[in-house]
C-alpha positions in Angstrom: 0.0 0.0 0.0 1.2 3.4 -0.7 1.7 6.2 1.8 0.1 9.3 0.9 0.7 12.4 1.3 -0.5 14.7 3.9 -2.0 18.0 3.3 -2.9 20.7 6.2 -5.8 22.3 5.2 -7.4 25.4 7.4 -9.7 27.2 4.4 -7.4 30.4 4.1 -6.1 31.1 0.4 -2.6 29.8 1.0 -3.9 26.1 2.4 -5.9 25.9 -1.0 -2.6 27.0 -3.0 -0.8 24.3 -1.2 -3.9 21.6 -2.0 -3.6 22.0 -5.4 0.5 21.4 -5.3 -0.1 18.5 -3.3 -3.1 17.1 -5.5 -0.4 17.5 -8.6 2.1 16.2 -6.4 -0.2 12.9 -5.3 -1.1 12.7 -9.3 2.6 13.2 -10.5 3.7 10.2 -7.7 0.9 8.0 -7.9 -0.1 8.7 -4.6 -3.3 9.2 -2.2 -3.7 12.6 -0.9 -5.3 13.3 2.8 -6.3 15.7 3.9 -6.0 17.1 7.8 -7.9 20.1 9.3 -7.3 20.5 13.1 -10.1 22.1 14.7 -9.9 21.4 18.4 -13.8 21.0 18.0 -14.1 18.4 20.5 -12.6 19.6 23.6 -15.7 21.5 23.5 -18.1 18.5 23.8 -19.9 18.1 27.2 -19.5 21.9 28.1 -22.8 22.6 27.9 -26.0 19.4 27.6 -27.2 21.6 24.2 -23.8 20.5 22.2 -24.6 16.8 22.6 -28.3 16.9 21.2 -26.1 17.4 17.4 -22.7 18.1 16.3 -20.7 21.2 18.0 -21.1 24.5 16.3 -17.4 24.3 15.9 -17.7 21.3 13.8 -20.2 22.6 10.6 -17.6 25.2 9.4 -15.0 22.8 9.9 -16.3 20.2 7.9 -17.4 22.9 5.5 -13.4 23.8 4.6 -12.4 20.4 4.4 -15.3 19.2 1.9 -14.4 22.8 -0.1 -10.9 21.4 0.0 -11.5 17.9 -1.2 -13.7 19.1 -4.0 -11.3 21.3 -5.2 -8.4 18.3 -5.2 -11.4 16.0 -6.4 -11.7 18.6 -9.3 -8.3 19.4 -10.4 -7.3 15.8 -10.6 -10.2 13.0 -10.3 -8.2 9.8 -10.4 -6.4 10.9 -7.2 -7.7 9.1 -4.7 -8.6 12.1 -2.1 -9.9 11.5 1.6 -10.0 14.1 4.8 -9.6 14.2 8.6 -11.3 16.7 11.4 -9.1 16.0 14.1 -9.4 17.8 17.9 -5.6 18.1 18.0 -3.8 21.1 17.6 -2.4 21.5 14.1 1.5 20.8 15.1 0.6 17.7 16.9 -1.8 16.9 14.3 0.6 17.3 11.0 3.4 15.4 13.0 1.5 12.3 13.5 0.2 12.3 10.6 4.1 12.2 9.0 4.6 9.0 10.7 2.7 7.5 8.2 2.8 10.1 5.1 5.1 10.4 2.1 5.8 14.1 2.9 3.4 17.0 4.7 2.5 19.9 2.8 1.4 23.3 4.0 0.4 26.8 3.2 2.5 29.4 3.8 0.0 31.7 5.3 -3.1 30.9 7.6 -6.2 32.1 8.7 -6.6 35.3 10.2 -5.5 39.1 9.7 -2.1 38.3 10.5 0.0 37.8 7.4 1.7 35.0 7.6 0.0 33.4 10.6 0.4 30.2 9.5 3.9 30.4 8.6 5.0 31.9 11.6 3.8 29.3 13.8 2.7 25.5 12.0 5.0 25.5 9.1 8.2 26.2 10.6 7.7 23.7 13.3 6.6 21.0 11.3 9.2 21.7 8.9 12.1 21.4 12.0 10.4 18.4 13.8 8.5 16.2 11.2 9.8 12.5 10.4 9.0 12.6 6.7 9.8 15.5 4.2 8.1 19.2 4.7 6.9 20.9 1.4 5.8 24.7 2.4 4.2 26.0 -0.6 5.1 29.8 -0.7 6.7 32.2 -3.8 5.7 33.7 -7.0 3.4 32.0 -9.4 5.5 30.5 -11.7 6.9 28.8 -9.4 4.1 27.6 -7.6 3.2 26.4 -10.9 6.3 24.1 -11.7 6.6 26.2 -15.4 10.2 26.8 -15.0 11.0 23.0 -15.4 14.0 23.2 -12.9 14.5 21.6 -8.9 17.4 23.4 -6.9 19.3 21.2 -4.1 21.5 23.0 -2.0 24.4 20.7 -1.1 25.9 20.9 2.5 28.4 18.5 3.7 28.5 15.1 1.7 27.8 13.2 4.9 25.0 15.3 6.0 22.8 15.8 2.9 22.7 12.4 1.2 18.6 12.3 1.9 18.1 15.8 0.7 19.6 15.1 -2.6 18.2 11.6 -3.1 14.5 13.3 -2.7 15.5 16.1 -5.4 16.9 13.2 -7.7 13.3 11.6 -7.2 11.7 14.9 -7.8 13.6 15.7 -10.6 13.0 12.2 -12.6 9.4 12.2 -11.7 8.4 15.6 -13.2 11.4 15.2 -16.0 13.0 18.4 -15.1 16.7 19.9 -14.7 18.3 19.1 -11.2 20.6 22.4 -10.2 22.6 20.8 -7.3 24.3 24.0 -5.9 27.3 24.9 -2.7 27.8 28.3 -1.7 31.7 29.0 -0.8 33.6 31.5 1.0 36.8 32.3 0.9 38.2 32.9 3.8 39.4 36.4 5.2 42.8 34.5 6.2 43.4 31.7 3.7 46.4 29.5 5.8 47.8 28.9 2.4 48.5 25.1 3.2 47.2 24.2 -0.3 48.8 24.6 -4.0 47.6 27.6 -4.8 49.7 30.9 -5.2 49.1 33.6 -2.7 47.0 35.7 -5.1 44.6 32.7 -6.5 43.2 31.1 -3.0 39.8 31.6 -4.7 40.5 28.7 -7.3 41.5 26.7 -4.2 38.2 27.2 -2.2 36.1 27.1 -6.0 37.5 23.8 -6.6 37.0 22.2 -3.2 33.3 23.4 -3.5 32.8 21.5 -6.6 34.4 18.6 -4.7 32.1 18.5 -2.4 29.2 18.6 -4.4 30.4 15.8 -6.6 30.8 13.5 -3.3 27.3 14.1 -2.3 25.9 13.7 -6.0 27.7 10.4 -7.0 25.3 8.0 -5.7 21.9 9.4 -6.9 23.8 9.8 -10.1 24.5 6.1 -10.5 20.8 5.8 -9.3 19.1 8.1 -11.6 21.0 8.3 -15.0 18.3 10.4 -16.9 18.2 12.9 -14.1 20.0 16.2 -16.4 22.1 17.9 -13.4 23.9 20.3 -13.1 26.5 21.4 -10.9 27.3 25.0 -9.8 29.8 26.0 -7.0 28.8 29.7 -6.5 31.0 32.0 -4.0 28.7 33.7 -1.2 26.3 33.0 1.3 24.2 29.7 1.3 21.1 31.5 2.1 22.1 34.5 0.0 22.8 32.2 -3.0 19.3 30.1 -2.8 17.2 32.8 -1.8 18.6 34.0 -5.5 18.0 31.2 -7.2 15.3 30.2 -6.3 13.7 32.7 -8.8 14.2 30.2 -11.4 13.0 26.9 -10.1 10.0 25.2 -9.3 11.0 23.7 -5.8 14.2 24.0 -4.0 15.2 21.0 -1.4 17.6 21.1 1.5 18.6 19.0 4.5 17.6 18.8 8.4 19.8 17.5 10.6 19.7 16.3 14.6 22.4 17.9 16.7 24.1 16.5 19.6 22.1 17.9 23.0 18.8 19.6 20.7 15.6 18.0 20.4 14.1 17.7 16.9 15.5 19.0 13.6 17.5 21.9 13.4 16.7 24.0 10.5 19.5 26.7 10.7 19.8 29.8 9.1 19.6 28.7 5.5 16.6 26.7 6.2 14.6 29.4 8.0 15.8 31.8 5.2 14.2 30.0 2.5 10.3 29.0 4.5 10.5 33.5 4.6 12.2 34.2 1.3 11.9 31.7 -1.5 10.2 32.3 -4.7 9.3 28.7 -5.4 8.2 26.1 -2.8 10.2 24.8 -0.3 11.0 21.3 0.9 13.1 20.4 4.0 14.0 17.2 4.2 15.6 15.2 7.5 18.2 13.0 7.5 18.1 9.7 7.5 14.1 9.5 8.2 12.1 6.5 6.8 8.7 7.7 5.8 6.1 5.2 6.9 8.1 3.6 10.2 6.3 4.4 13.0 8.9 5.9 16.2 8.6 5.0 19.7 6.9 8.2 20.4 6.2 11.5 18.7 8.7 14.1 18.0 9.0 16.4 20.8 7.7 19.7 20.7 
């Protein structure tokens, strides 16, 4: 049986933006789609003897935005098979459990509510740092939101660090039959220690080189595993977040790397990571390391 993929869904504009990505996204994998609204609806049941003669007032506009968002998905793509969830839970702990079981969540950028950016500033960027299965935040322009520019960006890290972030842009990028840009910022130092071959004047070359390096390590093996996957490589001096931020103007998802550190619990997105969920032009998804979608863990992540 296939995982789906999870969906969080809270009727604002950006939750339906990011239904329709993930209904393209279920179609383009094969995949079932759910649905999740969290509505904390039922810690409401038994406060007063009226709620139990019918369903909580809480619960009609609830299941209002989650049949508005099924027929939508229903709509766009019909063979998808589409189902839905009101759960009581708050939409963290909600979204979390359901990426035990899911092929990767997918949110809005922005929620309900006056506040721009709501949503973002509280669900997304948790789920995205503590979530056992891929995070796809569906923000940026609409071209990118789209997929028209035919192009995924991966932003390489460490080769040790990043090999499940560039195995699901491989995926990606053979699915949809698209360019793979695998990318590493570089910096040259302030005070090169001039212990490599390079003459005083031309440490750049030295650092340029050992960038491309790097990013040829962490390729090799998705490579070898997806042959028709067109890549290309680009070791680009400046900031990582600097650099992606940039180009991600030209592609139609950009894909880095989680990673747990010693003494923290959960992911830890870093800079980069939250640079990209606020900046990005095209979607972003934040993969962890070494997670295996559909194995259930002792116990949720923490919070």
């Amino acid at each position: 049986m296939k995982l789906p993929l999870v969906s969080g869904v809270d009727g604002s504009e950006g939750s339906l933006r990011a239904v329709d990505w993930a209904v393209d996204e279920a179609a383009l994998r094969g995949v079932p789609l759910r649905l999740v609204y969290a509505s904390g609806w039922e810690r409401y049941e038994g406060a007063a003897p009226a709620l139990r003669l019918g369903r909580p007032p809480e619960r009609a506009p609830a299941d209002s935005i989650v049949g508005t968002a099924v027929e939508q998905a229903r709509r766009r793509h019909p063979d998808v098979d589409v189902s839905a969830e009101v759960t009581p839970e708050d939409a963290v702990t909600a979204l979390l459990r359901e990426g035990c079981h899911a092929e990767a969540l997918i949110t809005g950028e922005r929620g309900r509510g006056g506040l721009t950016g709501l949503l973002l500033g509280s669900v997304s960027p948790a789920v995205a740092a503590r979530a056992l299965c891929p995070v796809i935040v569906v923000r940026g322009d609409r071209v990118g939101i789209a997929g028209a520019h035919g192009r995924i960006l991966v932003g390489i890290g460490a080769p040790a660090r990043g090999g499940a972030a560039v195995r699901f842009a491989f995926s990606e990028a053979e699915a949809r039959g698209c360019d793979l840009d695998a990318v590493h910022a570089w910096r040259c130092p302030s005070h090169d220690p001039a212990d490599h071959p390079r003459t005083a004047d031309e440490p750049h070359l030295y650092w340029k080189e050992r960038a491309a390096t790097v990013i040829d390590e962490a390729v090799a093996e998705s490579v070898r595993d997806h042959p028709a996957v067109r890549l290309h490589s680009a070791a680009v001096e400046g900031t990582a977040a600097k650099v992606l931020v940039q180009r991600s103007a030209a592609a139609d998802l950009i894909v880095v790397g989680a990673h747990r550190r010693r003494g923290h619990l959960g992911l830890q997105l870093g800079r980069v990571g939250h640079t990209l969920l606020h900046h990005a032009d095209c979607p972003v998804a934040v993969v962890p390391l070494g997670a295996v979608p559909g194995e259930t863990p002792t116990s949720l992540p923490e919070l």
